[in-house]
Backbone bond lengths (Angstrom), bond angles and torsions (degrees), N, CA, C in turn:
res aa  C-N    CA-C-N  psi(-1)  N-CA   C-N-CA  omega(-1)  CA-C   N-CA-C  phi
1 X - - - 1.454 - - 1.522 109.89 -
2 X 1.469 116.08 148.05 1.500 128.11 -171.79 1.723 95.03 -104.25
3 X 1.419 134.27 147.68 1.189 111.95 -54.91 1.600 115.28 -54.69
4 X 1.689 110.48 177.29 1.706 110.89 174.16 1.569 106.90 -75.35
5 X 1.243 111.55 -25.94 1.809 100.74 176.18 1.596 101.44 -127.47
6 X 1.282 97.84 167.73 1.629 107.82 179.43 1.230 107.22 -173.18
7 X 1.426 121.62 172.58 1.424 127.88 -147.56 1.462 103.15 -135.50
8 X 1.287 145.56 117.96 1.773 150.26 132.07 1.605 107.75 -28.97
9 X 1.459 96.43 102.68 2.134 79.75 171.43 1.244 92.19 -135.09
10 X 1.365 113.40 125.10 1.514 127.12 170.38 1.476 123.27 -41.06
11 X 1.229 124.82 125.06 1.428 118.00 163.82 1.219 130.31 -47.92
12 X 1.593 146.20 133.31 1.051 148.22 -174.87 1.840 126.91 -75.90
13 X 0.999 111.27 106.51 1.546 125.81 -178.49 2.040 111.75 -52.14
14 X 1.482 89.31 135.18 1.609 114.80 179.36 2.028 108.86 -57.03
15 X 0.806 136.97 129.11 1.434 130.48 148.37 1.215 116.86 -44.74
16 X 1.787 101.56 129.16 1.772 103.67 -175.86 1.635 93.19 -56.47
17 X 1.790 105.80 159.10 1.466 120.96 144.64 0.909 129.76 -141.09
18 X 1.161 123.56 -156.28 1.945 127.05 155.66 2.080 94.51 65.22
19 X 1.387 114.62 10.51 1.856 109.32 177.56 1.541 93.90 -108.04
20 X 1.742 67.81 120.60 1.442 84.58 166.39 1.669 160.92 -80.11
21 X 1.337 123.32 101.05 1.233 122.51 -128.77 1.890 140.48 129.00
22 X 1.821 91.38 -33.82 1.142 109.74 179.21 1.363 116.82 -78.41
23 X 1.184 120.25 157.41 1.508 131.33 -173.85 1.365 98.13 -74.19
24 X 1.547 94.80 165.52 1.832 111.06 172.49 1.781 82.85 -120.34
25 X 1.662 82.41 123.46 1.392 155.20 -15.32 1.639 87.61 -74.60
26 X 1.550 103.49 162.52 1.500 110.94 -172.73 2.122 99.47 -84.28
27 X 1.431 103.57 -12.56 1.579 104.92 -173.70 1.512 94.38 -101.63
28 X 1.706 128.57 157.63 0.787 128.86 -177.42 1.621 119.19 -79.19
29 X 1.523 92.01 -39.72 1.489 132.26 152.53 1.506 108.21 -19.51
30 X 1.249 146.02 81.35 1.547 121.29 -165.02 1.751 107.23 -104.56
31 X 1.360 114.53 67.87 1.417 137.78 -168.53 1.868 85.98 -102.16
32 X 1.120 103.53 170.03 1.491 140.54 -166.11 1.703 100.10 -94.24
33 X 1.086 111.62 -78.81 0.961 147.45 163.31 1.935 128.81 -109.99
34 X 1.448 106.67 115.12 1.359 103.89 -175.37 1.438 115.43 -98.12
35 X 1.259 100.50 118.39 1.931 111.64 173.20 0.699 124.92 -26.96
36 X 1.712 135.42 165.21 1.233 142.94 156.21 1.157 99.64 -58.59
37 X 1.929 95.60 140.47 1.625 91.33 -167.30 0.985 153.35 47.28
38 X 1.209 107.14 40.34 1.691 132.42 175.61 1.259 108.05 -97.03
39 X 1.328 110.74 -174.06 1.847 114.82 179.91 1.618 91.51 -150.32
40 X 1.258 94.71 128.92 1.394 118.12 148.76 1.482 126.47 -87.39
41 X 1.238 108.97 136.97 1.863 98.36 -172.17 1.613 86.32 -114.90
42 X 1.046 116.75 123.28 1.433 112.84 -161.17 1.923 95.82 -92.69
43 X 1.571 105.90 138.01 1.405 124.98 177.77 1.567 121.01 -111.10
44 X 2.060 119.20 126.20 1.086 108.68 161.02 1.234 119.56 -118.25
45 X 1.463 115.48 161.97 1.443 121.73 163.12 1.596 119.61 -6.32
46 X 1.000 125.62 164.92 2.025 128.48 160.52 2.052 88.77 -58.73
47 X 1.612 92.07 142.53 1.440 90.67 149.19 2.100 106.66 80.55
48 X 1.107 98.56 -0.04 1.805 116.08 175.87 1.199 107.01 -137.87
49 X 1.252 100.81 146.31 1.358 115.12 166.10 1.611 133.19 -120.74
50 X 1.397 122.70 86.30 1.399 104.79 -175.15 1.712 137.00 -10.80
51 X 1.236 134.45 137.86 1.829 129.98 -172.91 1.232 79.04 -92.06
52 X 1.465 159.64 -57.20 1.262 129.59 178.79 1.861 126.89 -117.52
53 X 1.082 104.57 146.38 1.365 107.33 -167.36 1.602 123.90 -70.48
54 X 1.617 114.15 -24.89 1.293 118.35 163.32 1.322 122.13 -130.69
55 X 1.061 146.51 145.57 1.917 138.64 162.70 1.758 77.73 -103.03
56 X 1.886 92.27 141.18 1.289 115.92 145.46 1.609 129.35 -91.63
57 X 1.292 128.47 150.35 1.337 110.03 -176.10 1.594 88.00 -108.95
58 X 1.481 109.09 149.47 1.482 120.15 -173.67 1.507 112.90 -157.12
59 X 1.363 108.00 113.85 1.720 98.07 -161.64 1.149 143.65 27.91
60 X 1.573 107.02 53.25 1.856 131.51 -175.62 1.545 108.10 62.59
61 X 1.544 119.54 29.14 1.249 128.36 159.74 1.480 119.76 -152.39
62 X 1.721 92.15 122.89 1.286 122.81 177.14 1.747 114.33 -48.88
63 X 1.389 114.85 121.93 1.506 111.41 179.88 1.901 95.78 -136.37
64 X 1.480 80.40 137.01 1.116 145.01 -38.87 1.767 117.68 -40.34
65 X 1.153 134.46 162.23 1.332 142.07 -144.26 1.763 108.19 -83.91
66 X 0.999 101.20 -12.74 1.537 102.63 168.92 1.942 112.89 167.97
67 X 1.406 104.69 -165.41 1.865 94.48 -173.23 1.452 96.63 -159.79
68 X 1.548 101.83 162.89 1.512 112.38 -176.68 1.615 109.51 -103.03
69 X 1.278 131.73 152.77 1.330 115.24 169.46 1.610 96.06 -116.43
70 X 1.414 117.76 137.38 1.415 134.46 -135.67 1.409 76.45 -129.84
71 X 1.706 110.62 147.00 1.578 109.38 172.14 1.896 113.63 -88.71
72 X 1.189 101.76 128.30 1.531 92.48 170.56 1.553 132.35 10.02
73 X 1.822 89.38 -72.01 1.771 106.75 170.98 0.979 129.07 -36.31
74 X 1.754 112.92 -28.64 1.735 98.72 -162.22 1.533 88.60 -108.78
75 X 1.059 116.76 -25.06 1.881 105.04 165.23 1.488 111.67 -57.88
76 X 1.011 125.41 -64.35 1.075 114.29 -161.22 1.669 114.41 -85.91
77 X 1.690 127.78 15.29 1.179 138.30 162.70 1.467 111.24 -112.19
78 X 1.468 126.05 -5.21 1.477 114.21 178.69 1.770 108.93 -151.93
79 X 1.295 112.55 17.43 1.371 114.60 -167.51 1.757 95.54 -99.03
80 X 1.451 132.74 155.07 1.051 105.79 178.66 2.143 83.71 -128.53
81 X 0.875 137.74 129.33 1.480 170.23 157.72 1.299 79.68 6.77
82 X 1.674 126.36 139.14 1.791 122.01 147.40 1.616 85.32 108.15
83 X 1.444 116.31 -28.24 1.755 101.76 -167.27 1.778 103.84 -79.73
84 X 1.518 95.79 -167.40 1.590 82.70 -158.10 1.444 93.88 -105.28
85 X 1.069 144.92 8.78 1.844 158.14 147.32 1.861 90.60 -68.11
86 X 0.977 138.16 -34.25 1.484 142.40 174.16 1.246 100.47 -75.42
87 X 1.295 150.40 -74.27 0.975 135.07 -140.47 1.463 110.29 -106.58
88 X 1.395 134.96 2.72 1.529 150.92 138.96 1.458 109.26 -51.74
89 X 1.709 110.54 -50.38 1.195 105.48 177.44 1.324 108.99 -78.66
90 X 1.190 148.99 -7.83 1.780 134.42 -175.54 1.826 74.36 -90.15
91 X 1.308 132.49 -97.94 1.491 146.61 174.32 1.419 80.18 29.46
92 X 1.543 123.65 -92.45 1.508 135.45 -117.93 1.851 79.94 -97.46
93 X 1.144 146.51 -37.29 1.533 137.82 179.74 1.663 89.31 -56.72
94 X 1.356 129.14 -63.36 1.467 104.58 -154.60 1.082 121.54 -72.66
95 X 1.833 103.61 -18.16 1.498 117.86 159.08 1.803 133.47 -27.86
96 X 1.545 70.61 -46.63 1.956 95.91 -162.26 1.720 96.95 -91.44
97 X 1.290 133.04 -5.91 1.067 123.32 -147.75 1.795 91.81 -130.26
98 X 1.663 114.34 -10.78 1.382 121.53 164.37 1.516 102.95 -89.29
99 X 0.999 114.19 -40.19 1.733 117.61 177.38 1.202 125.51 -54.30
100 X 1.672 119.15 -51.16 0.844 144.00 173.86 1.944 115.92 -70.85
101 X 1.430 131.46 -20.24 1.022 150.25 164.05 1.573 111.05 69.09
102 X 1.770 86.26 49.44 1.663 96.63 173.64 1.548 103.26 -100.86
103 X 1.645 121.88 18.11 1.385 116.20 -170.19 1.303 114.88 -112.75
């Protein structure tokens, strides 16, 4: 075989869209296209909260495949602590709160 070695490199995954609520860009990541094996830290609007805190990219598919950004209200009126809308939302607050250099 021509060459004697060679390499498997995953195809690179699309940026979520079309969710409603989410920031431009909805990844924090502000890439074009995100690599194999990249991370998206997924971003919403003021006043939402992403249902999950990261998408992985994994052979030109997003896992999990995309996310909702949920308004404040219904987290904090029907979420009960430990769930995974709970713990996206603590994730992405300490996120915003290292960024922001309130930590």
């Amino acid at each position: 075989f021509e060459p004697s070695t060679f390499s498997c490199i995953g195809q690179p995954c699309s940026y979520p869209t079309g969710i409603p609520f989410a920031a431009s860009p909805a990844c924090l990541e502000a890439l074009e296209n995100l690599t194999h094996g990249a991370v998206c830290t997924t971003q919403c609007l003021e006043g939402y909260i992403p249902s999950e805190a990261y998408l992985y990219c994994y052979g030109s598919l997003m896992r999990p495949s995309s996310f909702q950004c949920i308004p404040n209200t219904t987290y904090a009126n029907y979420e009960t602590p430990g769930s995974r809308i709970a713990k996206a939302w603590s994730k992405n607050m300490a996120t915003a709160a290292l960024s922001d250099g309130f930590v």
